[in-house]
BALUM-529405 format. One line per field, with one value per residue (C-alpha): residue number from 1; x, y, z. Coordinates in nm, 2 decimals, padded with zeros to 4 digits. Example, Ala and Ser with C-alpha at 12.3 -4.5 7.8 and 13.67 -1.06 7.14 Angstrom:
<vexbas>
num: [1,2]
east: [01.23,01.37]
north: [-00.45,-00.11]
up: [00.78,00.71]
</vexbas>
This chain:
<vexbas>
num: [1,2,3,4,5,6,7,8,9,10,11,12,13,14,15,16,17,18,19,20,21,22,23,24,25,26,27,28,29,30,31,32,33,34,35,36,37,38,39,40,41,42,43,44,45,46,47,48,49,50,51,52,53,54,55,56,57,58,59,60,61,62,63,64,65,66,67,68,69,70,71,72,73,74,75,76,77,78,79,80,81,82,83,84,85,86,87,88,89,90,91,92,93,94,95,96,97,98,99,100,101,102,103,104,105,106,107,108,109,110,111,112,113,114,115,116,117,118,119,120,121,122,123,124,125,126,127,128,129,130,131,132,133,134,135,136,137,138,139,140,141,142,143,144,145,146,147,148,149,150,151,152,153,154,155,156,157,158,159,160,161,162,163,164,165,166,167,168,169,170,171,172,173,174,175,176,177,178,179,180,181,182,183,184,185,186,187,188,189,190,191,192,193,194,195,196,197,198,199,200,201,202,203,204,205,206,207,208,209,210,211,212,213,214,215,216,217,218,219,220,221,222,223,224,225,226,227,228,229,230,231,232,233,234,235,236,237,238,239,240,241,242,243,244,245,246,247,248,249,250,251,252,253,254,255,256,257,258,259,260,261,262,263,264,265,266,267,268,269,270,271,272,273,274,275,276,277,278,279,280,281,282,283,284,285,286,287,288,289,290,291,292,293,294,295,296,297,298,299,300,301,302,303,304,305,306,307,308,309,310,311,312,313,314,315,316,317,318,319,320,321,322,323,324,325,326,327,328,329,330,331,332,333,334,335,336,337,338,339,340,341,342]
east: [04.53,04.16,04.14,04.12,03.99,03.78,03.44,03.30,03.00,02.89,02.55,02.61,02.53,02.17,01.87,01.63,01.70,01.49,01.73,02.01,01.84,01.77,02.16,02.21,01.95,02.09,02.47,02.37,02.16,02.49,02.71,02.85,02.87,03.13,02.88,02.97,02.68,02.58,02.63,02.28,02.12,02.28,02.01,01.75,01.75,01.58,01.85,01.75,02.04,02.35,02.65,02.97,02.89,03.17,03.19,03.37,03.37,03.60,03.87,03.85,03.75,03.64,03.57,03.56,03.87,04.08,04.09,04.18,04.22,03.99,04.18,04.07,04.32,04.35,04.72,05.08,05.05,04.78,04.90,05.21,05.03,04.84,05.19,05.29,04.99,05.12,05.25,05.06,04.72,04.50,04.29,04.34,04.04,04.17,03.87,03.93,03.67,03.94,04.15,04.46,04.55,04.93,04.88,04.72,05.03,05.22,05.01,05.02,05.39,05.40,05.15,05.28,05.52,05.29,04.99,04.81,04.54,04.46,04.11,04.03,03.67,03.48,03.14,03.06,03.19,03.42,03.63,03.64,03.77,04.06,04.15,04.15,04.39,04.61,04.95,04.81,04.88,04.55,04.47,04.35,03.99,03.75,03.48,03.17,02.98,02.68,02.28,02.26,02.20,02.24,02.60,02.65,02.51,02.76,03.03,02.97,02.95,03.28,03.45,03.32,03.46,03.80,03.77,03.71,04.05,04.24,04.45,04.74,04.64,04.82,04.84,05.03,05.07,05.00,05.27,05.14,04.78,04.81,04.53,04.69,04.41,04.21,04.28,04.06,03.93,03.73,03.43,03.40,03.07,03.02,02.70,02.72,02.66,02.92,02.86,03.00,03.40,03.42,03.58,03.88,04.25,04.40,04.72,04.99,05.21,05.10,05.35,05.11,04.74,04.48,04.14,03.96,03.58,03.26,03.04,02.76,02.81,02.54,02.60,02.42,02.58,02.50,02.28,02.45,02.59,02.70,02.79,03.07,03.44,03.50,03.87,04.07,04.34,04.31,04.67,04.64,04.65,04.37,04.34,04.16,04.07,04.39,04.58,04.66,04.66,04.52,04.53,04.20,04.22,04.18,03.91,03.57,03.23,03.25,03.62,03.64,03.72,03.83,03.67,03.82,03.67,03.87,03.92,04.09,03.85,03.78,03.56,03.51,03.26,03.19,03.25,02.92,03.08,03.32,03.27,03.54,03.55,03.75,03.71,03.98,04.24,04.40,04.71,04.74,05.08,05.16,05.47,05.51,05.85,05.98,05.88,05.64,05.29,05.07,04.71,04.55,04.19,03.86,03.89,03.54,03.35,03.21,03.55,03.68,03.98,03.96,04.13,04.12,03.87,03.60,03.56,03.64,03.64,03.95,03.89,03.90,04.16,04.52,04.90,04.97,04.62,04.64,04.49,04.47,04.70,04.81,05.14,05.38,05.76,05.89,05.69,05.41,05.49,05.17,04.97,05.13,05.37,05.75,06.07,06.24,06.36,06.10]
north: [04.05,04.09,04.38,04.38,04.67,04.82,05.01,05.17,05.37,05.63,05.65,05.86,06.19,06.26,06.38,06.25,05.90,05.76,05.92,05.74,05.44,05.41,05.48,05.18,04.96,05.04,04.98,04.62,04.53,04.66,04.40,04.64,04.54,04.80,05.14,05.42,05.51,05.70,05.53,05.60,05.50,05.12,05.09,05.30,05.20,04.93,04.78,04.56,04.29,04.21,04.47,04.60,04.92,05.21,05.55,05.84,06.07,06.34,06.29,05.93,05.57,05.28,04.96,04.57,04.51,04.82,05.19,05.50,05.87,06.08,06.37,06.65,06.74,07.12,07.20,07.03,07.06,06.77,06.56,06.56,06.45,06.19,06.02,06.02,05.80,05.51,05.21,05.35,05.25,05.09,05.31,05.62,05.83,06.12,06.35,06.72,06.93,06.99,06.69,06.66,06.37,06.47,06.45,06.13,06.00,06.14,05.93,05.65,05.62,05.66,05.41,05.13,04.97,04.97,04.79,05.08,05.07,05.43,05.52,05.82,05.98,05.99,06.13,05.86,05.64,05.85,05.93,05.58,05.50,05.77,05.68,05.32,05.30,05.59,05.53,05.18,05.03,05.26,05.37,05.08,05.15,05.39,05.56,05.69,05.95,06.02,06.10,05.94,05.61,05.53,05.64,05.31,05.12,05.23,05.19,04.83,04.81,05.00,04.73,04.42,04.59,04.63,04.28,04.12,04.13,03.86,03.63,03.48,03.14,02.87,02.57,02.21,01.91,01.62,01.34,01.14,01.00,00.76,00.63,00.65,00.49,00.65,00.94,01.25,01.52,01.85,01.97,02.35,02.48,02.86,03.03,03.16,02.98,02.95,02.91,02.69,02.76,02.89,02.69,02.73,02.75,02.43,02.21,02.04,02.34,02.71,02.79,02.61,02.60,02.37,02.52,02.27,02.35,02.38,02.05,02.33,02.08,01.82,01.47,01.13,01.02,01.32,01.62,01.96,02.15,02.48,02.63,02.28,02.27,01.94,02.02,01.75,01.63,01.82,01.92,02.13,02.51,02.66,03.08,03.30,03.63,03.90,03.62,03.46,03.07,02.87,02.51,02.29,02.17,02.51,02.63,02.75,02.89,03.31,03.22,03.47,03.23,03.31,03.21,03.19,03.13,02.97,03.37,03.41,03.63,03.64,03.68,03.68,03.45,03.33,02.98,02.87,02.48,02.21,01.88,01.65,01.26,00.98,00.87,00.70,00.97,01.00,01.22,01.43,01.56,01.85,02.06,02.39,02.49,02.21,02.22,01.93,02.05,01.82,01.77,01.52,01.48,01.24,00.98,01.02,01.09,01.45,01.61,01.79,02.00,02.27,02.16,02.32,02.62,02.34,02.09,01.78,01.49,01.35,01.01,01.10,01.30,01.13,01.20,01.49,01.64,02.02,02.18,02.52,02.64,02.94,02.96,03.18,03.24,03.23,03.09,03.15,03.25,03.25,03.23,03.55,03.57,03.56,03.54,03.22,02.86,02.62]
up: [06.34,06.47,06.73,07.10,07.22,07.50,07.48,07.76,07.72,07.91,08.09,08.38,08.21,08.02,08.24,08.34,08.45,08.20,07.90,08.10,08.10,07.76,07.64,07.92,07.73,07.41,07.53,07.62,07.29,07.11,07.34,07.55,07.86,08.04,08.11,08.28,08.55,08.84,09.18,09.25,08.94,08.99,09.29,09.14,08.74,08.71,08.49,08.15,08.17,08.36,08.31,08.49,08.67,08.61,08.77,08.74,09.04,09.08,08.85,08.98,08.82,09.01,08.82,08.91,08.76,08.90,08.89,08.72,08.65,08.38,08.27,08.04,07.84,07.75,07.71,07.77,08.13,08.15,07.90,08.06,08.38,08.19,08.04,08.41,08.57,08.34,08.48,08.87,08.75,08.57,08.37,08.21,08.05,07.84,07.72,07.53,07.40,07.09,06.98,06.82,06.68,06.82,07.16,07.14,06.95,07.18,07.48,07.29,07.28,07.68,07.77,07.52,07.74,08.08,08.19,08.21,07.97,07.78,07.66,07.51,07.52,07.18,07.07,06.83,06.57,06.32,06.63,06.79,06.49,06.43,06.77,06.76,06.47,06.57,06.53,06.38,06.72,06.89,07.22,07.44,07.41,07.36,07.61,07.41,07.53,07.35,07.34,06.99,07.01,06.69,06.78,07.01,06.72,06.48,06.72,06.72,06.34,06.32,06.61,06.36,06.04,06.19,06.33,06.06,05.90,05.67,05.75,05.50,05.36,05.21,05.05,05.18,05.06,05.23,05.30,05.58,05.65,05.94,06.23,06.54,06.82,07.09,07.23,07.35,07.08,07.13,06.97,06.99,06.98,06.91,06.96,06.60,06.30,06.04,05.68,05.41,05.35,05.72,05.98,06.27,06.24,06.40,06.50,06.66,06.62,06.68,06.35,06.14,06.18,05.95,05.84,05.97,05.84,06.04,06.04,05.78,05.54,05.48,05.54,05.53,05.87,06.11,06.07,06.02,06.32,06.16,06.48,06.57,06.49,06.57,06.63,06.72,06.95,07.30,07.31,06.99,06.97,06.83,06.69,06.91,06.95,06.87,06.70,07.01,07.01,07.29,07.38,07.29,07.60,07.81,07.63,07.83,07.73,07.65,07.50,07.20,06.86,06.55,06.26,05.91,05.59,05.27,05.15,05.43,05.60,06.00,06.22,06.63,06.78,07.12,07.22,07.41,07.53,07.44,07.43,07.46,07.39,07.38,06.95,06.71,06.59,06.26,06.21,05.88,05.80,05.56,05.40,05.32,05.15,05.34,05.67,05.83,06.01,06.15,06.30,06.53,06.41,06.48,06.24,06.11,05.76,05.87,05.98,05.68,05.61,05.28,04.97,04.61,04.78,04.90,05.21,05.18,05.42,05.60,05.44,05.10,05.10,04.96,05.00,04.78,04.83,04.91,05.21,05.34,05.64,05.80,05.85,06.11,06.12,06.53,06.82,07.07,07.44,07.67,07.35,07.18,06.90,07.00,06.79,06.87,06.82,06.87]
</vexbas>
């Protein structure tokens, strides 16, 4: 499952202004757009990009989206006062000079079941990354706090290595090809480009997803579009970001989007638009031990699906073709994985 964590960097510290200013700079090249600053410095910096401002005064955190408590933790005592603040707000910063990875289990635990969200204070990456796995579920996020700035950098290289996870492939035959009219499909156009083999996990049911490939491959109809899924149906489910599913239809520009290549292999990009047209459908209907899948595509020469490791296009593929699929045991609730009768 590909991680959802928060990063917050901290740039409220360093003198002079021009140190803090730099970390700021560096924080935003990275794509880190939460930093910790000085209320003073958001009026005085002269800031290189758009971010949201955080501050910590007091024991106190004030952010756009709620606030907090920053506690230093230095025996029992406080991280018994820390367990306590969860479920009253919405952040908690834990920071200690010393840690121990108990504690921080023991936090953890207490903050699982709340909407409180627990972030624990790091000085670069080896510690984001002890805390971000922790327990294997992780603290919420991270806050770094650091003068190295190759520190941020490596944060963000340890955030894209633990994202890019695997997911469980298999193969489906197919039992049904059949055009079914008009209808409305959505092209979903990333702002990365994806390479040949790579593509988006797709379908009628969130239990089982197509890899329907990017539109990298070269054709004599259309030039190449590696960053487009063209994705099909708008009522279909789609795999995003933290193994959620979301419908076609509801997608918007800075969406996070998995991407999948034939290995199985993901990766997180952001969706920059979708396009969505009324074109002649076909549906394509698999089996896996049994059980029927199905997808709603645009019946056209450049959409293709992945069969024996390689794209190939929906018109020349046949009943009995195999085609790659993920597929899930239960259902989806809200997008996220539930164990039920569908």
């Amino acid at each position: 499952m590909v991680l959802d964590k928060i990063v917050w960097v901290r740039a409220d510290r360093e003198e002079p202004a021009a140190d803090r200013k730099k970390i700021i700079a560096c924080a935003l090249k990275n794509g880190f757009t939460d930093i910790v600053v000085r209320k003073e410095d958001i009026n005085t910096i002269e800031i290189p990009g758009m971010f949201n401002a955080i501050t910590f005064l007091e024991g106190k955190i004030e952010t756009a989206k709620g606030k907090g408590s920053y506690i230093e933790i230095q025996g029992k005592e406080d991280e018994t006062s820390a367990a306590e603040l969860a479920g009253r707000v919405d952040y908690v910063v834990v920071s200690a000079k010393n840690w121990k990875v108990i504690p921080v289990e023991n936090l953890i635990a207490a903050f699982q079941k709340s909407e409180t969200k627990l972030l624990v204070e790091v000085g670069g990456a080896e510690d984001a990354g002890l805390f971000l796995k922790t327990l294997e579920v992780g603290a919420d996020g991270v806050v770094l706090s650091t003068e190295n700035l190759e520190e941020i950098a490596a944060v963000r290289n340890l955030l894209e290595e633990l994202e890019n996870t695997q997911v469980a492939l298999v193969e489906a035959g197919i039992t049904k090809i059949k055009p079914v009219g008009l209808g409305e499909r959505v092209c979903v156009d990333s702002c990365t480009m994806m390479e040949t083999g790579e593509g988006m996990l797709i379908g009628s049911q969130s239990s089982g997803l197509f890899l329907v490939h990017s539109e990298s491959v070269v054709s004599e109809f259309v030039d190449t579009r590696p960053f487009r899924v063209n994705a099909g149906s708008v009522h279909s489910y789609i795999m995003a970001k933290g193994g959620r599913t979301r419908y076609l239809s509801e997608l918007a520009a800075g969406d996070d989007i998995m991407v999948v290549d034939s290995s199985g292999n993901t990766r997180t990009v952001v969706l920059g638009r979708v396009k969505i047209e009324k074109r002649p459908l076909v549906l394509l209907e698999a089996k896996f031990q049994d059980e029927p899948y199905n997808i709603i595509l645009q019946n056209a020469e450049t959409i293709r699906l992945v069969s024996g490791g390689k794209p190939v296009s929906i018109i020349d593929l046949k009943v009995g073709d195999k085609v790659l699929m993920r597929v899930d045991q239960g259902g989806r609730h809200f997008g996220m994985k539930v164990e039920k009768n569908c």
